[in-house]
N, C-alpha and C positions, 0 to 999 in steps of 0.2 A: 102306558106308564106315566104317573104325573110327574111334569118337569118343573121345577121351582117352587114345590109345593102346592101348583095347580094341575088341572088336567086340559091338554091344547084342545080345539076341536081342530077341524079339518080345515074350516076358513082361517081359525090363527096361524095354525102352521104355514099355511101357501102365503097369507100376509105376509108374516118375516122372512118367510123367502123371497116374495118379491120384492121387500124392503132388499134385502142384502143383495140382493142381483144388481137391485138401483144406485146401491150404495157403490157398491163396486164395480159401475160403468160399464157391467157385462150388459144391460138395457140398452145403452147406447151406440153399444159396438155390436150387438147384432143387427140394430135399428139400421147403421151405418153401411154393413154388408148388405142385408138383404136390399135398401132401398140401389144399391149401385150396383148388385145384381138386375134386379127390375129393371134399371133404367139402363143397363146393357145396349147396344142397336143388335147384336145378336148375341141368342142364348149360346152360355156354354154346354157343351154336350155334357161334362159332369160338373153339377151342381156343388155338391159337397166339395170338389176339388177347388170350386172357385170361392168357396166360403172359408175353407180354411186357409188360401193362399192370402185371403184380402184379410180376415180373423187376424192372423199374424201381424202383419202388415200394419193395422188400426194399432195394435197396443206399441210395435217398434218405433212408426211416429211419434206417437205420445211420449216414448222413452226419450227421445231423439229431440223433441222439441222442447222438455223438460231440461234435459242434460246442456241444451243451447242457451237456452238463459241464467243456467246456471254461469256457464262457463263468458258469458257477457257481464253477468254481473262482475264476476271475478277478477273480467280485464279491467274497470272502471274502477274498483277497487285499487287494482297494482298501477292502474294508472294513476290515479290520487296520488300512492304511496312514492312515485316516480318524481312528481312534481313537488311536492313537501320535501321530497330528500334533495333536488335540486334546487328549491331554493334555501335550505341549509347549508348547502354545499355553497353558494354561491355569500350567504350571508358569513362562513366563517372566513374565505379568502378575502372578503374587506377589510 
């Protein structure tokens, strides 16, 4: 069935999926897994169980390391806002 007014073949289709895979870092975090599976010193007995434990894990960091600069920027923020209010505080008692 044509999509957008055109009709895909079978190489456009698998392109934009591997666009969109890449876009969205699922490239990366399997890249991620499997090469730390490989580089294991010994195999896990279930494969799959250690790809989905470390799977997980890949996008929780990223959440986690995301969520930490946020919350840095934050502090240097309410820090600024700390020291402007004290030295108002300090210029209206003169």
């Amino acid at each position: 069935m044509p999509v957008g007014g055109y009709h895909q073949t079978p190489d456009t289709k698998k392109e934009e999926y591997k666009k969109y895979l890449e876009k969205n870092g699922v490239t990366d975090a399997l890249t991620k897994v499997l090469v730390g599976l490989y580089e294991e010193p010994e195999r896990p007995s279930n494969a799959i169980d250690y790809i989905k434990k470390h799977l997980s894990g890949v996008n929780e960091v990223d959440v986690l390391k995301k969520e930490n600069d946020e919350l840095k920027k934050k502090i240097q923020d309410l820090e600024r806002t700390i020291g402007k209010l004290r030295l108002k505080a300090e210029e209206q008692q003169s």
